[in-house]
Residue, then its C-alpha position, 0 to 999 in steps of 0.5 A: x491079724x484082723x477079724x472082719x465082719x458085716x451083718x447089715x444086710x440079711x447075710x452076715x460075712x466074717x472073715x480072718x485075715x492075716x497079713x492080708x491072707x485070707x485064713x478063713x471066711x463064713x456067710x450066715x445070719x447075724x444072730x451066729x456071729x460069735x458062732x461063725x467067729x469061734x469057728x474060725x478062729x477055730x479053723x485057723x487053729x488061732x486064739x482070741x488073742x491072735x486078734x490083733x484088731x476088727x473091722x467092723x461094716x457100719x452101714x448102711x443096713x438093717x437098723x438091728x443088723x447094724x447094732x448087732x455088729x457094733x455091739x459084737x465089735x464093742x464087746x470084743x474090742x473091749x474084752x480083748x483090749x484091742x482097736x476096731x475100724x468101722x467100714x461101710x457096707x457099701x464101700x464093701x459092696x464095691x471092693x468086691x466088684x471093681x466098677x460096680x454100683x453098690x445097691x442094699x435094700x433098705x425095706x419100704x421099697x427103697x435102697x441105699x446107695x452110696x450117699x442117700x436112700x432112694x425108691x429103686x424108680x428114683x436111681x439114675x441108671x447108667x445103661x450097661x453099667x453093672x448093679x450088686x447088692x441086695x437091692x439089686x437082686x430085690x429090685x432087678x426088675x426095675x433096675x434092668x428096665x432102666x439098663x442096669x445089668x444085675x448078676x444072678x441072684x447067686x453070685x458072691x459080688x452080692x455080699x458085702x465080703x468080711x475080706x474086703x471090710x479087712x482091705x479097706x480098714x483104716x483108722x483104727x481106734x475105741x471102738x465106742x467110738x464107732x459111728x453106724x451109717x443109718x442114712x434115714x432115722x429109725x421107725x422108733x425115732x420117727x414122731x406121729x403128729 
């Protein structure tokens, strides 16, 4: 039994996942994830201590989203005596959108793709080639002009999925361990001179 979730990006995924069963999935913010976690532990009719371990996206993301996530899988992993795996955001993003580029917005007009955070102008567009994530949706615009094709804005390909952070786990162990995946240095760690 792995409980799965994301919250580097403005919505939150979680996911209950047995045996690769999808018991139960929830979208919302990452300030309820423990709310969206009872709630589906809840709705499965399982306990805390059905979990056998998490999976945990890592980035890259939201600085604060990603703490919330890590902190959530520490604590639980810690109180619960049971191991995490960290998962990239991206590699999510991709999971649930087989040939996809996976394109999150990282603010101050740029996007993280896989590897590296560019401006959205600077992203070597492969005409026709399909474009999901929150960077995607933001920069549509720009992306479709170079021959990206986006899906709507709607469309669940968007979101890093808490099932596919459950798919891709591997590697499981302390989950103090866990590393997150910023790609760029936060603006409090940023020197003026």
């Amino acid at each position: 039994m792995i409980l799965a979730f994301d919250t580097a990006t403005d919505v939150a995924t979680s996911a209950l996942v047995d045996d690769g069963e999808v018991l139960g999935e929830r979208t919302s913010r990452a300030v309820t994830l423990l709310e969206d976690i009872d709630a589906l532990l809840r709705q499965a009719g399982m306990h805390t201590r059905d979990v056998e371990a998490l999976a945990v996206g890592v980035g890259p993301g939201s600085f604060t989203g990603v703490r919330i996530g890590l902190s959530t899988a520490r604590g639980l992993a810690l109180a619960l005596g049971i191991p995490a795996a960290g998962v990239s955001t991206l590699d999510a993003l991709a999971a649930g959108a087989p040939g996809a580029v996976p394109v999150v917005d990282a603010r101050r007009r740029e996007i993280f793709v896989p590897g590296r955070v560019i401006a959205p102008a600077d992203l070597a567009v492969e005409p026709g080639g399909i474009y999901v994530g929150s960077g995607a949706v933001r920069y549509r615009e720009v992306l479709e002009a170079a021959g990206a094709q986006i899906p709507p804005d709607a469309d669940e390909r968007h979101l890093p999925r808490a099932r596919y952070h459950a798919q891709l786990a591997r590697d499981y162990g302390p989950a103090d361990e866990l590393e997150p995946q910023y790609l760029r240095i936060p603006d409090a760690d940023r020197t003026t001179t």
